[in-house]
C-alpha positions as CSV (number, residue, x, y, z in Angstrom):
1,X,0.0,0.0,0.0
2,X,1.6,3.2,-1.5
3,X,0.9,6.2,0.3
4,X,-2.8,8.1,0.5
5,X,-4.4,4.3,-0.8
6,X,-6.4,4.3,2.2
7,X,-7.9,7.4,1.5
8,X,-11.2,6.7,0.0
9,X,-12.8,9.4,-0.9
10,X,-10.6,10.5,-4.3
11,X,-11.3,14.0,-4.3
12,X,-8.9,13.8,-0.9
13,X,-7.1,11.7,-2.6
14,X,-6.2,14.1,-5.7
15,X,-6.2,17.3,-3.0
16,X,-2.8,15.1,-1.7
17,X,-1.4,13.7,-4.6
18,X,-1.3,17.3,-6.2
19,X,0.3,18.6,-2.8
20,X,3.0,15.7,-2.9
21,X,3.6,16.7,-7.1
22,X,4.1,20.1,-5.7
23,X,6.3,19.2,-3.2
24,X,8.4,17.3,-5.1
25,X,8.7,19.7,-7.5
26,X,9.6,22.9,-5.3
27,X,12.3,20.5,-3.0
28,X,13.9,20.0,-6.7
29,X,14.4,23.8,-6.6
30,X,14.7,24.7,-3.5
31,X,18.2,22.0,-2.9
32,X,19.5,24.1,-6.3
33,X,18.9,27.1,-4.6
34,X,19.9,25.8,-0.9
35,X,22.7,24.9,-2.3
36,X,24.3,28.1,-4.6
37,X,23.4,30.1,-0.4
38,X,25.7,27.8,1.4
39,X,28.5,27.8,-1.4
40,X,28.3,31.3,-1.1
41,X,28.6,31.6,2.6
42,X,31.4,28.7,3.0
43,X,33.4,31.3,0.1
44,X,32.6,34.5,2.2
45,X,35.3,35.3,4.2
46,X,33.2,37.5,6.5
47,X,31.2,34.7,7.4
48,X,32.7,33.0,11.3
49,X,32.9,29.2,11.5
50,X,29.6,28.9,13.3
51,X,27.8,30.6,10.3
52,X,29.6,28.4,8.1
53,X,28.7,25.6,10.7
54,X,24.8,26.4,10.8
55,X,25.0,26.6,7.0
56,X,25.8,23.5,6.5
57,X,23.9,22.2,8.8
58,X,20.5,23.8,7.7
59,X,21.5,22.4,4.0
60,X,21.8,18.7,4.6
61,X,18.5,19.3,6.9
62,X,17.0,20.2,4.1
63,X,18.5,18.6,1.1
64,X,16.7,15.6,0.1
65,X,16.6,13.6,-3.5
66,X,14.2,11.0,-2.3
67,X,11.2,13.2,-1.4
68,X,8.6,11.2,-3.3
69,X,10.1,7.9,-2.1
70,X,10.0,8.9,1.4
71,X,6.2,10.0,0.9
72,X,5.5,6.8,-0.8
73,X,6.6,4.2,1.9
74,X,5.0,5.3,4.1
75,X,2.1,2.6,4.0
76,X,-0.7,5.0,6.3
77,X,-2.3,8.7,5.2
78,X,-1.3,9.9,8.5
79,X,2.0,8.2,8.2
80,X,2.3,10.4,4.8
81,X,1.2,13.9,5.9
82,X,3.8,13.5,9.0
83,X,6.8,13.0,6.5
84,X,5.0,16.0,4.0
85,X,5.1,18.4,7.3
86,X,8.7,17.4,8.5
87,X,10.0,17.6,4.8
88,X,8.1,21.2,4.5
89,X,9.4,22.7,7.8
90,X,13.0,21.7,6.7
91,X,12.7,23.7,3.2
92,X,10.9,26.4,4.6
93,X,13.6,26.5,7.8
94,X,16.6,26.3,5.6
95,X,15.5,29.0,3.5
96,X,14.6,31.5,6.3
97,X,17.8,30.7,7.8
98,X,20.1,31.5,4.3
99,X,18.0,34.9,3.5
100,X,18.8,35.7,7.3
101,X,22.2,35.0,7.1
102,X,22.9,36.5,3.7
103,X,22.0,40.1,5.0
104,X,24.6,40.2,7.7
105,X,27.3,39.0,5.4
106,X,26.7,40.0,1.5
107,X,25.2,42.6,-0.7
108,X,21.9,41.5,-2.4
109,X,21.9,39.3,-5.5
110,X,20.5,36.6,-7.6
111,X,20.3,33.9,-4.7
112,X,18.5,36.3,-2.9
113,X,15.8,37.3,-5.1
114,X,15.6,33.3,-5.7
115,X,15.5,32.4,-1.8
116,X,12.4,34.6,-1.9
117,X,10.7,33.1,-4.8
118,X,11.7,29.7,-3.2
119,X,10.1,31.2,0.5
120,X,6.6,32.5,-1.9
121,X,6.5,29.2,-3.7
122,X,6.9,27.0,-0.3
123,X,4.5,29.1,1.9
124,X,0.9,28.2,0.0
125,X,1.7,24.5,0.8
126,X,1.7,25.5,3.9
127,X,-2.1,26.3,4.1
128,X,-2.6,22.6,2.4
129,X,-0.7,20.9,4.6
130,X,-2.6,21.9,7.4
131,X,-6.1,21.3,5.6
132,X,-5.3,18.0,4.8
133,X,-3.7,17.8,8.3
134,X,-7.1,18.4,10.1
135,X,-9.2,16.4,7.2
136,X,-6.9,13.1,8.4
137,X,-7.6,14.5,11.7
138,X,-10.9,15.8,11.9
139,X,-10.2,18.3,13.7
140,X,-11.9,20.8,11.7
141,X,-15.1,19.9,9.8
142,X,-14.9,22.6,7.3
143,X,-11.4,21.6,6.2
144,X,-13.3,19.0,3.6
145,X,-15.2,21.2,1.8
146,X,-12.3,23.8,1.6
147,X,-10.6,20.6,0.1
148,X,-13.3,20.1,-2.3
149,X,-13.5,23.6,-3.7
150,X,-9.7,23.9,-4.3
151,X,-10.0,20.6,-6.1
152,X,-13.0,21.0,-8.4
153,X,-14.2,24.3,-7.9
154,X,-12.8,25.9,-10.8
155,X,-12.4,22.6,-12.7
156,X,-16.4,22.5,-12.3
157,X,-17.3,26.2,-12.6
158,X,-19.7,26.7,-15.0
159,X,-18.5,28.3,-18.7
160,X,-20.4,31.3,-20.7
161,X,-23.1,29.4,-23.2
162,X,-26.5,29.4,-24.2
163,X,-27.7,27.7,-20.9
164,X,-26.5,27.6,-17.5
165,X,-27.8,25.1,-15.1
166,X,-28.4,25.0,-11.2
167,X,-30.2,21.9,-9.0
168,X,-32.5,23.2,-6.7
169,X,-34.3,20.3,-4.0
170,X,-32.8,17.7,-6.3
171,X,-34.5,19.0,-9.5
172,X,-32.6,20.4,-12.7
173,X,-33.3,24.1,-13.2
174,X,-32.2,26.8,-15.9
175,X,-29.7,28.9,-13.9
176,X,-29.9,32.7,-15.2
177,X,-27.2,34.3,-17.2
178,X,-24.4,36.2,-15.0
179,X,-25.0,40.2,-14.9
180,X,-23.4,41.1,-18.0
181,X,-21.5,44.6,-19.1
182,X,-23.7,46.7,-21.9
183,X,-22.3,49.5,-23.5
184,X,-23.9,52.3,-23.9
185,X,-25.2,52.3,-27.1
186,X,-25.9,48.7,-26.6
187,X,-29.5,48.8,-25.5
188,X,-30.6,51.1,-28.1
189,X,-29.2,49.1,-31.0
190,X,-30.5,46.2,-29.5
191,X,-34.1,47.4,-29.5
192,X,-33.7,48.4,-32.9
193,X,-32.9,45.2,-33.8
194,X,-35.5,43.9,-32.0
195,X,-38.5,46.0,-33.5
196,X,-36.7,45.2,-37.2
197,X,-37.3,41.3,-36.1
198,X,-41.1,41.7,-35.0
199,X,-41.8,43.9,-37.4
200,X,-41.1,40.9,-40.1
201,X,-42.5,38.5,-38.1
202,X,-45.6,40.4,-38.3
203,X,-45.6,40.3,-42.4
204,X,-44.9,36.7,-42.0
205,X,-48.0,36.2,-40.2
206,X,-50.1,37.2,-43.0
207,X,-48.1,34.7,-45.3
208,X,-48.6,31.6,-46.3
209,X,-45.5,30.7,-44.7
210,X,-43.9,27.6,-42.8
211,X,-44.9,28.0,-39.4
212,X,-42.0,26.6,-38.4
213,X,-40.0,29.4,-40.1
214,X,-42.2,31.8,-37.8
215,X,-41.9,30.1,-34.5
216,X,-38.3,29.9,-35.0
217,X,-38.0,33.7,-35.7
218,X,-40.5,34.6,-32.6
219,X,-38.1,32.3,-30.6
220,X,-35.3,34.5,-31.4
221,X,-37.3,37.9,-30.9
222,X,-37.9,35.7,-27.2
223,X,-34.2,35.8,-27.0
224,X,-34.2,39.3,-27.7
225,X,-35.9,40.5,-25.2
226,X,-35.7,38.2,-22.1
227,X,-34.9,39.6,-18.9
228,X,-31.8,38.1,-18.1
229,X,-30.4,38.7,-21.9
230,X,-27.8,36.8,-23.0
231,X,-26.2,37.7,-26.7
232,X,-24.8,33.8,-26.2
233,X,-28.3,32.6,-26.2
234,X,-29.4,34.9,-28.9
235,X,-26.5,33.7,-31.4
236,X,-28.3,29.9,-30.8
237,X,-31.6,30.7,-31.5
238,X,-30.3,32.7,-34.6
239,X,-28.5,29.3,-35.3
240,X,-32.2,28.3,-36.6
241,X,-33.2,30.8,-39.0
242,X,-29.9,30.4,-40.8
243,X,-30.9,26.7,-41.4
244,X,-34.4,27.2,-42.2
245,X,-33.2,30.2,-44.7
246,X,-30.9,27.5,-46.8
247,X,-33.7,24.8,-46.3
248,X,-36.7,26.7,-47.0
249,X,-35.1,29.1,-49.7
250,X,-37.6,27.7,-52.7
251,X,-40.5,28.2,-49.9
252,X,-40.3,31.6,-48.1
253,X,-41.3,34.7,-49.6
254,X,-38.9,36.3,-51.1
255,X,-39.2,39.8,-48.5
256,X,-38.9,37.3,-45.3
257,X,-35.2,35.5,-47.3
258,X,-33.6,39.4,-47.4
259,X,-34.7,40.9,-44.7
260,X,-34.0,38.2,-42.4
261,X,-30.6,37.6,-44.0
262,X,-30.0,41.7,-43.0
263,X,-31.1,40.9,-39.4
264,X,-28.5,38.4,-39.2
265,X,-26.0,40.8,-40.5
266,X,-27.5,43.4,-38.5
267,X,-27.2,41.3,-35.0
268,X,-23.4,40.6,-35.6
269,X,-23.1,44.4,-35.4
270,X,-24.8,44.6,-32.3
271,X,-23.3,41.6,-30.2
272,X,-20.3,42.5,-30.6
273,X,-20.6,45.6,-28.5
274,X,-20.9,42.9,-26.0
275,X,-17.5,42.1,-24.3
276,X,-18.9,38.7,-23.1
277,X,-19.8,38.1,-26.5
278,X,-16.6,39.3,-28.6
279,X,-15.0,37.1,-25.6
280,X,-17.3,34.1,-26.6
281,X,-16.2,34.8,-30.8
282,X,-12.7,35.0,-29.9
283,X,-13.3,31.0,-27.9
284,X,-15.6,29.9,-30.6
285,X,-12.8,30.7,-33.5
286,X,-10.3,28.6,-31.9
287,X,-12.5,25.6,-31.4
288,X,-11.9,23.1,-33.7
289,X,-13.4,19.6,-33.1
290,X,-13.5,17.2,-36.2
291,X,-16.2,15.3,-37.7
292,X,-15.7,12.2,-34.8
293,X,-15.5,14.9,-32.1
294,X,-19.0,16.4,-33.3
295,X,-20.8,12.7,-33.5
296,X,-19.2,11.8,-30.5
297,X,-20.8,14.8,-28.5
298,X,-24.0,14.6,-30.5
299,X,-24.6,11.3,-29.2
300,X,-23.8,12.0,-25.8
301,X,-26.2,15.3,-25.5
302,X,-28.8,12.9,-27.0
303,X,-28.5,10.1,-24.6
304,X,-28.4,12.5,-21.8
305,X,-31.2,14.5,-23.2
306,X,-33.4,11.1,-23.8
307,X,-32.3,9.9,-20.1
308,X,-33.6,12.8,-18.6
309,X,-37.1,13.4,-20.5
310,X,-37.9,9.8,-19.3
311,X,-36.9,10.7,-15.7
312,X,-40.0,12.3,-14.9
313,X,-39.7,15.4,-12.9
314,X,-36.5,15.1,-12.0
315,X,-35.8,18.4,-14.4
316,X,-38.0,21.8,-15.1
317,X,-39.6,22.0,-18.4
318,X,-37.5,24.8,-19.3
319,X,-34.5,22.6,-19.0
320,X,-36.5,19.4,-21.1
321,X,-37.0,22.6,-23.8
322,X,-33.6,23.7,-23.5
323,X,-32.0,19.9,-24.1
324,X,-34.3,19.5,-26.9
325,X,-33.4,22.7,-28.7
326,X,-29.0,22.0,-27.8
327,X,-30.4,18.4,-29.3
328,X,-31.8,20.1,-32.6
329,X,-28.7,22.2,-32.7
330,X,-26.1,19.4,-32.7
331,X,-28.1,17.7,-35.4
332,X,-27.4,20.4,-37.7
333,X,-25.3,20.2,-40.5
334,X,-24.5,23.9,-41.2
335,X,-23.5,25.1,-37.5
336,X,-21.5,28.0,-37.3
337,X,-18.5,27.5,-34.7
338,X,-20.0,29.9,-32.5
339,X,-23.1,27.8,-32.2
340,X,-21.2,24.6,-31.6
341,X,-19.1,25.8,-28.8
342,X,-22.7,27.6,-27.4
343,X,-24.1,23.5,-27.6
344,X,-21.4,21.4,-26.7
345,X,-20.4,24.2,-22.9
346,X,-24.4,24.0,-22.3
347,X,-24.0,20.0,-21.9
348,X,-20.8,20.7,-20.6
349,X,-22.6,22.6,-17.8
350,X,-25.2,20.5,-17.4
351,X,-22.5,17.7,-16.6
352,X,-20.5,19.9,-14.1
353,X,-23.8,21.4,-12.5
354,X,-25.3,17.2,-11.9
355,X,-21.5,16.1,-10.8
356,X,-21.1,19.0,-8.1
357,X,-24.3,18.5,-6.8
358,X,-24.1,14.9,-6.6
359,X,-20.9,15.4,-4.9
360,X,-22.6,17.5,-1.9
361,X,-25.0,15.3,-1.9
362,X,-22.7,12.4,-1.1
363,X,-21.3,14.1,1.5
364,X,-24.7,14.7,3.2
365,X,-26.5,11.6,2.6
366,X,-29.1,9.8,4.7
367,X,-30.5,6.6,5.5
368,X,-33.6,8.3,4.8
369,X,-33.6,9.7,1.5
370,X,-36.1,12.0,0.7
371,X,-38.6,11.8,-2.6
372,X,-37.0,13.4,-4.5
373,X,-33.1,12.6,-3.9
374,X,-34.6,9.1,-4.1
375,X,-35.9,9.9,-7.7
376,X,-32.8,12.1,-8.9
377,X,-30.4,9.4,-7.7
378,X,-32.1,6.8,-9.8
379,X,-31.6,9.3,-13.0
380,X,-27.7,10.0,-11.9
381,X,-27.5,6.0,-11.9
382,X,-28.8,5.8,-15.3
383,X,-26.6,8.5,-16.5
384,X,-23.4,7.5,-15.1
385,X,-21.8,5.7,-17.6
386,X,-22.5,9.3,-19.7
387,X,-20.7,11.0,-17.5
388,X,-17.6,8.4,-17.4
389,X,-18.1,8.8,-21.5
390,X,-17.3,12.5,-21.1
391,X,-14.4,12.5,-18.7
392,X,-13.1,9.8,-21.0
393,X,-13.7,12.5,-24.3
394,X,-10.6,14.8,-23.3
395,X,-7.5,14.1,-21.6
396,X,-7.7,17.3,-19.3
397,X,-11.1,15.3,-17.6
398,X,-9.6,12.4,-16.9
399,X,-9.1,12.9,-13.4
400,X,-12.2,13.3,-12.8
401,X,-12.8,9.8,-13.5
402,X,-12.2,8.1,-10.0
403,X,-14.1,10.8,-9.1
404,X,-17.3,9.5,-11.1
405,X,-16.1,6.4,-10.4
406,X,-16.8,6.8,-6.8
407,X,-19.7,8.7,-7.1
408,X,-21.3,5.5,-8.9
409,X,-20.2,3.5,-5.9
410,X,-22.3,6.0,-3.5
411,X,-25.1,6.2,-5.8
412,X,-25.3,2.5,-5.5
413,X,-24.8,1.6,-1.5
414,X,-27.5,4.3,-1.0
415,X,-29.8,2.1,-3.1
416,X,-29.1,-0.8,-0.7
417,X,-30.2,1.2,2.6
């Protein structure tokens, strides 16, 4: 048994693994630089025999090429942390001691300005150490959750797309948009373009004309105008018409075909006054899935999107609508890049929203679950081996997999209680 193997919930597990990595890779550094402050104090004429003495002491405290192995033998967690504290306060002593030293004897140079890097990069673990410290312990019962956001909070933080998502008494909800920045001139062009949009939809009703092609447009003038607006969200629904104008180009009355087409040029104009937008272009331009990528994440949003229609109530109808439009989306075949990035974060969120809340939830489970845990732990069953399919898509996810992993273990010996 290697160190930390007796740890089982893996989010600790990664939280220490990343603090040995660092570890390791600052007491690499810090011997380099241990090492250039004695030299320099052995060569320093100023410096007595009991400086030179302490130097070399403090240095062969500190100096250690086996860190990892010394970590790694030791067979218990609380074996492990002990060494990682011991190993710490020697690098972090030894390199108080030199920049002390240095200031009595020498002017300031190189090795100094690298002690202090070496002092900056060694303090944070610090912190760490003494979180994981009182997890092993239990000494402090917020020290797991301060584990848990360092580990996936910003690995689960939800990305600007179409749809955010939040879970709410176990149920799947639309989350709004965060407060973006609009320029000033912003709100008037965007009413322009607004009225230009209603005011065709208005001709159109008078026509003869697929319905379809109206619904779609009154979607977007929905976009338009919602409360919590979100150029992001607009650009999707616009996604639509631009497919309905190549597929219904022998159909639609001539009027509706140009001045729709100029409402689409028109709305470039005016999203990009948004920075959250020009942001979201500057993303989209540099994303570059191929054809496997696309059919791969097609399939995914529609198994995930068919999993949880059939699990009934366990998601808001705004969410069902918002999975079925992301669905339609995918299955386009002229998307522009901004519209597949918008598809592929909303699923990406919805992921990240159902894996962070399945991880409180794990934490805080009872015998006695409650209706509707009951019910939203029998979808995350059934969508568990989506969510190992996802972390398994990109290299980056992939330690999020004994993460899910584990999660499917919960999920299962709470169906036994």
């Amino acid at each position: 048994m290697a160190a930390f193997d007796d740890v089982h919930d893996p989010i600790i597990r990664i939280f220490a693994m990343n603090l040995v990595d660092d570890l390791v890779e600052i007491s690499f550094l810090a011997d380099h630089h241990l090492y250039l402050a004695r030299r320099s104090l052995l060569s320093n004429p100023r410096a007595g025999q009991n400086e030179k003495n302490d130097a070399t002491r403090q240095y062969y405290d500190a100096y250690d090429p086996n860190v990892r192995y010394r970590i790694h033998i030791s067979n218990r967690c609380n074996e492990a942390i002990k060494t990682i504290s011991e190993i710490y306060q020697s690098k972090i002593r030894a390199t108080e001691f030199f920049l002390d030293s240095r200031r009595h004897f020498v002017r300031y140079t190189n090795i100094d300005t690298n002690l202090a890097n070496l002092r900056r990069s060694l303090t944070p673990l610090s912190e760490k150490i003494h979180l994981l410290t009182n997890v092993l312990t239990k000494s402090d019962p917020n020290a797991r959750d301060k584990i848990y956001e360092l580990v996936i909070g910003s690995q689960l933080e939800q990305l600007d797309a179409p749809y955010l998502f939040e879970v709410d008494n176990d149920t799947i909800d639309l989350a709004p948009p965060p407060p973006i920045e609009k320029p000033a001139n912003a709100s008037e062009a965007l009413a322009i373009l607004t009225s230009e949009a209603s005011a065709i939809a208005k001709r159109l009703e008078l026509t003869n004309a697929d319905r379809r092609f109206l619904t779609a447009l009154t979607d977007y003038i929905g976009a338009l105008i919602e409360t919590d607006f979100s150029p992001i969200k607009v650009d999707l629904y616009s996604s639509k018409l631009r497919a309905y104008l190549l597929q219904m180009a022998d159909e639609l009355p001539s009027f509706a075909i140009a001045e729709v087409s100029a409402l689409l040029l028109s709305q470039e104009r005016v999203l990009r006054q948004f920075p959250v937008w020009r942001e979201f272009e500057s993303d989209a331009s540099q994303y570059e899935p191929d054809q496997d990528e696309l059919t791969k994440q097609h399939d995914l949003l529609a198994n995930i999107a068919t999993e949880t229609r059939q699990a009934s109530g366990v998601a808001s109808n705004e969410v069902l609508a918002a999975l079925e439009r992301l669905e339609r989306s995918s299955g386009e075949i002229e998307t522009r890049k901004t519209a597949t990035l918008g598809v592929w974060r909303s699923l990406e969120n919805f992921i990240k929203v159902n894996i962070r809340h399945v991880i409180e939830l794990a934490k805080t489970i009872q015998n006695n679950l409650s209706r509707n845990q009951s019910r939203y732990i029998r979808y995350l069953e059934r969508i568990i081996p989506y969510l190992k399919l996802y972390v398994g898509m990109n290299d980056n996810r992939k330690w999020l997999l004994p993460v899910v992993q584990w999660l499917d273990e919960v999920i299962k010996l709470s169906k036994q209680r």
